[in-house]
C-alpha positions in Angstrom: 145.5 46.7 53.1 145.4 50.3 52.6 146.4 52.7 55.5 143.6 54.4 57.4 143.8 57.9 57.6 145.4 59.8 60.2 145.0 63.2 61.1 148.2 65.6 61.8 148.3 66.5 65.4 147.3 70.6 64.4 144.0 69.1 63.4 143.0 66.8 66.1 143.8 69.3 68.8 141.4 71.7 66.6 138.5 69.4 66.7 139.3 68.4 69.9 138.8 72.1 70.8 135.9 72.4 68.2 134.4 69.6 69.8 134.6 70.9 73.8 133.3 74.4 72.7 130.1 72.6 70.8 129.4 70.3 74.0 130.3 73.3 76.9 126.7 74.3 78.7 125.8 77.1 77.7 126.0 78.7 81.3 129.9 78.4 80.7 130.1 79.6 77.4 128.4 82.7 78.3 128.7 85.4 80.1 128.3 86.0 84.1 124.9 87.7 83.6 123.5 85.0 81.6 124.7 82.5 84.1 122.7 84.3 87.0 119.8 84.7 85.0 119.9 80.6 84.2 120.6 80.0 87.9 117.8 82.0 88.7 115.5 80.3 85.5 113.7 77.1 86.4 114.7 74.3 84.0 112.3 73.1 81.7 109.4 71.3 83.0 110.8 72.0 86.8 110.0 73.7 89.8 112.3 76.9 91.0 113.7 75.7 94.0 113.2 78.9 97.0 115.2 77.6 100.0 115.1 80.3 102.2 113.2 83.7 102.7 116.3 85.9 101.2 116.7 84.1 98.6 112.9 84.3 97.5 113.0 88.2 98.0 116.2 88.3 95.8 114.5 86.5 92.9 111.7 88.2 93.6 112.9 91.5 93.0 114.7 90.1 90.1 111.4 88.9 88.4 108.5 90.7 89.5 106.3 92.6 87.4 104.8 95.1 90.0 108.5 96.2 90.1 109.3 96.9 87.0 105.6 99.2 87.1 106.6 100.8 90.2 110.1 102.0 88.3 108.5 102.9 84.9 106.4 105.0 87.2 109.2 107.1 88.4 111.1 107.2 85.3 107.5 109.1 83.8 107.9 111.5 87.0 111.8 112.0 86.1 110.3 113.0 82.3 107.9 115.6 84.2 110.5 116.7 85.8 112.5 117.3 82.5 109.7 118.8 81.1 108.9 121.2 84.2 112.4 122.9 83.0 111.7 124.0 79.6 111.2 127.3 78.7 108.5 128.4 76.2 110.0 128.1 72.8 110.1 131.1 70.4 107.5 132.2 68.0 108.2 133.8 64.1 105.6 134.8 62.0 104.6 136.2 58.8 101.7 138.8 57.7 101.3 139.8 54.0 99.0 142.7 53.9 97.3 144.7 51.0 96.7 141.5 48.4 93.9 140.8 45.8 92.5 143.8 46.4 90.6 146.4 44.5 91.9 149.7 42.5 95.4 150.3 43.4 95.4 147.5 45.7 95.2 144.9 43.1 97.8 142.2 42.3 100.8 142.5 45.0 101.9 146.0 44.1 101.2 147.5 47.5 102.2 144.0 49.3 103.2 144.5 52.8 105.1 141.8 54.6 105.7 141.8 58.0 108.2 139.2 59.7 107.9 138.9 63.8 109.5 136.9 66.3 108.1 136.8 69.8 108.9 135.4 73.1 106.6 134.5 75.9 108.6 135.8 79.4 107.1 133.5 82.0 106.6 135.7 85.4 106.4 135.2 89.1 108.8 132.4 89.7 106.4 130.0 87.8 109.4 128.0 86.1 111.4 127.5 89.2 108.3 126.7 90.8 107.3 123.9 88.6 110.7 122.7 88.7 110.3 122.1 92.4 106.6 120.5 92.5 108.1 118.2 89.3 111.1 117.4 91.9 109.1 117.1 94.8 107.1 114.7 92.6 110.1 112.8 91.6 111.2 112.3 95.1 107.3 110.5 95.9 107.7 108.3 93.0 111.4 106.6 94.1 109.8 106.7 97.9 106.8 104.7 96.3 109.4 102.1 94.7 111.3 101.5 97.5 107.3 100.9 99.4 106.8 98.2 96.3 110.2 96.8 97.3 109.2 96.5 101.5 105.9 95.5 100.7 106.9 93.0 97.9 109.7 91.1 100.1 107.2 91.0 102.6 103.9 89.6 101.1 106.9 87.3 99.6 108.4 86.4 102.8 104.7 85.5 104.3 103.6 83.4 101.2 107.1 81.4 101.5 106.3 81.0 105.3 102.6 79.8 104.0 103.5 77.3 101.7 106.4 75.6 104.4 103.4 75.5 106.9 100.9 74.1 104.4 103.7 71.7 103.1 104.1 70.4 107.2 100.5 70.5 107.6 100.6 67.7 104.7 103.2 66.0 106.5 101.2 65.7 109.6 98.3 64.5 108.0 100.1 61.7 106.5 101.3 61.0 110.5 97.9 60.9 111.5 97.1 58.4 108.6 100.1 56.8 109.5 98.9 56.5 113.3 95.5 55.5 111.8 96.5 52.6 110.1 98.5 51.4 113.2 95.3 51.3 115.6 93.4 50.3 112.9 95.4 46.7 112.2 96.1 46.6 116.1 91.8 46.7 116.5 91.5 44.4 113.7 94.2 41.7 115.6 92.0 42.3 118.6 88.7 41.9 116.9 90.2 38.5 115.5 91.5 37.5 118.8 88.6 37.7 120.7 89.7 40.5 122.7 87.9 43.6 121.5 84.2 44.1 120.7 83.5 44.6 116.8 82.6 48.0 117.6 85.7 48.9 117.9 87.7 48.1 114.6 84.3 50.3 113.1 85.6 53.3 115.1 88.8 52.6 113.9 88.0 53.0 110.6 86.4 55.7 110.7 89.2 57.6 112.4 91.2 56.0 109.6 88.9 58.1 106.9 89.3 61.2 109.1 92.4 61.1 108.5 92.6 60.4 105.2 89.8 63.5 104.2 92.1 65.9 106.2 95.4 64.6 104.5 93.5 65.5 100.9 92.2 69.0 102.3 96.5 69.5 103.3 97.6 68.4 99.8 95.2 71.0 98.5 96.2 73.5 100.6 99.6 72.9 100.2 99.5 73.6 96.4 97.1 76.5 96.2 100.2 78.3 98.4 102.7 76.9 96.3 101.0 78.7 93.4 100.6 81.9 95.4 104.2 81.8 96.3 104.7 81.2 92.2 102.5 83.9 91.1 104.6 86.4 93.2 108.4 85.3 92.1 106.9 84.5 88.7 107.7 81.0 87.8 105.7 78.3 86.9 106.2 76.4 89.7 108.1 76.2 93.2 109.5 74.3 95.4 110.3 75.3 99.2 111.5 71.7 100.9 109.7 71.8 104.5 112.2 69.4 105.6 115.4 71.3 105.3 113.6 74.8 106.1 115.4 75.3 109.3 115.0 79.1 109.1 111.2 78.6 109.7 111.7 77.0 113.2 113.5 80.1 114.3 111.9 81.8 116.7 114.2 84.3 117.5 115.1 86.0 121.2 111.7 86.3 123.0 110.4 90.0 122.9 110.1 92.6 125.2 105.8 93.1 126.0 107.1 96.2 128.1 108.6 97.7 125.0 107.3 101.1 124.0 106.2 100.0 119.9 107.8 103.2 118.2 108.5 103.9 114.6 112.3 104.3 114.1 113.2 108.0 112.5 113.0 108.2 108.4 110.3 105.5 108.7 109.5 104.5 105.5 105.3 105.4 105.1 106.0 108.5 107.3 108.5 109.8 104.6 106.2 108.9 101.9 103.6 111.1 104.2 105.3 114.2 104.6 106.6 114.4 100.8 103.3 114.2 99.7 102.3 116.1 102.2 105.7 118.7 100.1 104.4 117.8 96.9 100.8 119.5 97.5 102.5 122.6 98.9 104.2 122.9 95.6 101.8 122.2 93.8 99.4 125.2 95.4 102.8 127.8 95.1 102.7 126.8 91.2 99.3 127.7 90.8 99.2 130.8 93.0 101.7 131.7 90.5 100.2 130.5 87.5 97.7 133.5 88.2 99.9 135.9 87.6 100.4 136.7 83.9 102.8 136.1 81.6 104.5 139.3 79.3 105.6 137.9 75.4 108.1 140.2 74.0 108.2 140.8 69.9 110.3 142.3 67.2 110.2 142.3 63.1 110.3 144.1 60.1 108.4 145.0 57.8 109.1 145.7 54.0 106.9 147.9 52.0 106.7 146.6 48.0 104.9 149.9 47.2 107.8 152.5 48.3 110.2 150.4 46.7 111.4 148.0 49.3 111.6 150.2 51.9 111.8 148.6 55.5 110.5 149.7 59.3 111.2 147.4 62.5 108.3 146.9 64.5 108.3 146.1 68.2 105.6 144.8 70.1 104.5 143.7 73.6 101.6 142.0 75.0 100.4 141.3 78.3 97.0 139.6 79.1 94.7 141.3 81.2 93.5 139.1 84.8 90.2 140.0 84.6 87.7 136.9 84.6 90.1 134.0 84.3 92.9 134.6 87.7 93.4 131.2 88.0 90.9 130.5 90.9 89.4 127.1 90.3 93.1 125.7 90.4 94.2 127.7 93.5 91.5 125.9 95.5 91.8 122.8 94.0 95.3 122.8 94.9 94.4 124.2 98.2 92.4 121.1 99.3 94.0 119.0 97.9 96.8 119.9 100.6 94.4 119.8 103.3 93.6 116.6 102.4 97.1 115.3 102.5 97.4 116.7 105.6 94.4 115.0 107.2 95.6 111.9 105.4 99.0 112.1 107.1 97.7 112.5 110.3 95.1 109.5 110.3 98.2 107.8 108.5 100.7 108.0 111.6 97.7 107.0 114.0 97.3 103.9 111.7 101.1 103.3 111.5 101.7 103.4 115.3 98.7 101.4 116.5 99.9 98.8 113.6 103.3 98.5 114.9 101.7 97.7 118.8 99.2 95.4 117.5 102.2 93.7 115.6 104.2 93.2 118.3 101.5 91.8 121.1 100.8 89.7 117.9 104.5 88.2 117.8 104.9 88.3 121.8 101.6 86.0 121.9 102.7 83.8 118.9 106.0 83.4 120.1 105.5 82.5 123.9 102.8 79.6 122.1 105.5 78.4 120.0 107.9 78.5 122.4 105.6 76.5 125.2 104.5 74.0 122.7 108.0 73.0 121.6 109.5 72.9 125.2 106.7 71.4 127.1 103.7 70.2 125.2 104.8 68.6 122.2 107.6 66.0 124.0 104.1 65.2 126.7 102.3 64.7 123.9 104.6 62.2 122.1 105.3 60.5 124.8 101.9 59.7 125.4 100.9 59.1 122.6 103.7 56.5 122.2 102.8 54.6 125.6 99.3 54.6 124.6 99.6 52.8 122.0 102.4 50.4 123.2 99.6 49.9 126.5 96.7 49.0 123.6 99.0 46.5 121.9 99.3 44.7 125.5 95.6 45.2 126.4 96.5 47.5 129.1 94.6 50.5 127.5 91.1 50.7 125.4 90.7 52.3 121.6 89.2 55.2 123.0 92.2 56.2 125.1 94.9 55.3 122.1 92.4 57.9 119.7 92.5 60.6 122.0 96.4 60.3 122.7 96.8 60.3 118.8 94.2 63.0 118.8 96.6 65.6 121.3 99.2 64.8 119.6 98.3 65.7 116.2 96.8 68.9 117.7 99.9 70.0 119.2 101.9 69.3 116.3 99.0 71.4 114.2 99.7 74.2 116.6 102.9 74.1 116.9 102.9 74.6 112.6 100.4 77.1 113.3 102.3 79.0 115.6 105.6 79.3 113.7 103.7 80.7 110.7 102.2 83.4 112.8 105.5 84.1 114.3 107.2 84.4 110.9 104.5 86.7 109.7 104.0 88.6 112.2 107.6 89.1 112.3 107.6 89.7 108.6 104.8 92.7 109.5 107.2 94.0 111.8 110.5 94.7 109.4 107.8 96.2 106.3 106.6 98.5 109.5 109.9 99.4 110.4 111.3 99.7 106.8 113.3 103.0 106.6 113.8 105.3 103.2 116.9 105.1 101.9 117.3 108.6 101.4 115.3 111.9 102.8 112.3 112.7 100.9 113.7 116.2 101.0 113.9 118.7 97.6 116.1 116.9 94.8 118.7 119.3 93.3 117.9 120.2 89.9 
């Protein structure tokens, strides 16, 4: 019988390790980075699971588009900038004189050629003006990222909240179907026994396809906010597990109605405010400037083919005349322009701080309804319901009475839902109100 091959022990521990590093996931063969990015990834054909509002602004902000505009937008203000501290580059020419022409003149024996360089002086402060509306403008573009960021986590926040309300409102529905189908084989027992008109298992049924109409109207609602909540982490799909979203039945200390709504200082919007409000000043300093004119500066030579080679250096200046053109139309341009960021910043910090007391009446009104229905009306409401139905089971109560039970409790519950969302977006209002800038919108260094 011939012997089987065996390999040496060098080789099997090489294909041994051949064979882990073929099999090893890829998120362990590769680098930290890649293995965030995967985490972050839905799988193929899957949802991206989002179990909690931080976590949906951190992918957010990792994925979104309007983002990544918002940034290229202040990276083409930071090439402005760049550009606002150039100076004018230098011009040479070259003039040939006395060619081609007639009598003596003919042919290049009289050429004269004239070489120049000039420089354009720029006056009045223009440069270092430019340089500070370009900064100024710089300093408005990162103050308008960090708004995309406070505005993104919060229409993200809200559309999470959305989506675990719709997803509940699903689950009661399928309660009240549940409920339904109970009274409606406890009417139909009844019907058969003798004990309950016909009537009755007809207005059973009924209530039955209530139910069932307003459990396909949840579904539906459920998954057009799933697909908003999608569209702004984009992903395909998401998945936000009602069930285990404690976070949404937090309703936080109650709040203070007495409380004076004020804007905390550095307030994000105000910022954004007053350096536009700086940007326009600049702007009308660089054009009062622009008015005045610029000198240009010049030197050559000039050789002379006629005497033999003979040269002469030439020196020239030139300096336009303000006349007609003295800048006007852009002086006044600029000039409204700040009055209108002016009036803009005023009708801004009206809207800000009437937004920021209508927010929180908003939450102390959504929070005390929350609070109420979970303490009070919700266990009332069960419990009725509950003995209602045990009562019509005995004969102790009618259909009409076991409907209505069902019918309060499935209210509260919708409340309840209800009130929660408004809590968590109200409160989500709130923290994008009170968003601060991470730095003073003041004048960058150049």
């Amino acid at each position: 019988m011939p012997e089987r091959f065996r390999p040496s022990p060098p080789l099997a521990l090489l294909g041994a390790a051949a064979l882990i590093l073929l099999t090893m996931p890829a998120a362990e063969a590769e680098g930290p980075a890649r293995r965030r990015v995967a985490q972050a990834a839905p799988e193929s054909g899957g949802a991206l699971l989002v179990p909690s509002p931080e976590r949906a602004v951190e992918l957010a902000l990792a994925r979104a588009p309007i983002l990544r505009s918002a940034e290229a937008g202040r990276r083409a203000a930071q090439g402005d900038r760049v550009t606002a501290g150039l100076r004018p580059n230098p011009e040479f020419s070259v003039e040939a004189e006395n060619i081609g022409g007639s009598g003596g003149y003919g042919g290049i024996r009289s050429l004269e050629t004239t070489y120049g360089l000039s420089q354009r002086i720029e006056t009045g402060g223009k440069r270092q003006a430019r340089i500070e509306a370009a900064g100024r403008a710089v300093a408005l573009t990162g103050l308008d990222v960090e708004a995309v960021r406070l505005d993104l986590a919060r229409e993200v926040v809200q559309a999470l909240a959305a989506a675990v309300a719709r997803a509940r409102a699903v689950d009661i529905a399928r309660e009240r179907q549940r409920l339904a189908d109970e009274v409606l084989r406890a009417t139909r027992a009844r019907v058969e026994a003798g004990r309950e008109a016909p009537v009755q298992q007809r207005r059973a049924e009924v209530d039955r396809e209530t139910a069932t109409v307003f459990l396909d109207r949840a579904e539906r609602e459920a998954a057009s906010a799933a697909r908003g909540l999608a569209v702004l982490l984009a992903a395909p799909a998401v998945e936000v597990a009602p069930a285990r979203a404690a976070w949404f039945d937090e309703i936080g200390p109650r709040p203070e109605p007495g409380r004076a709504a004020a804007l905390p200082p550095g307030q994000l919007d105000r910022a954004r405010l007053d350096a536009l409000i700086g940007q326009r000043r600049a702007e009308l300093d660089l054009q009062r400037r622009n008015a005045i004119p610029d000198i240009a500066v010049g030197a050559g030579m000039r050789r002379f083919r006629e005497a033999g080679g003979d040269t002469a250096f030439l020196l020239g200046l030139r300096v336009p005349l303000p006349v007609f053109d003295r800048n006007q139309g852009n002086i006044l341009r600029a000039g409204a322009e700040l009055n209108r960021a002016e009036a803009e910043a005023e009708r801004g910090r009206l809207y800000l701080d009437a937004s920021l007391a209508e927010s929180e009446r908003r939450l102390d009104q959504a929070w005390r309804a929350a609070d109420s229905l979970r303490r009070t009306v919700l266990p009332a409401a069960r419990e009725a319901a509950g003995a209602a139905r045990e009562g019509y089971a005995a004969g102790k109560f009618s259909l009409l009475e076991v409907l209505d039970a069902q019918r309060v409790l499935i209210d509260a519950r919708e409340q309840h839902n209800a009130a929660l969302l408004e809590v968590q977006q109200v409160r989500a209002d709130i923290v994008r109100l009170r968003g601060r800038a991470a730095e003073p919108a003041g004048r960058p260094t150049p």
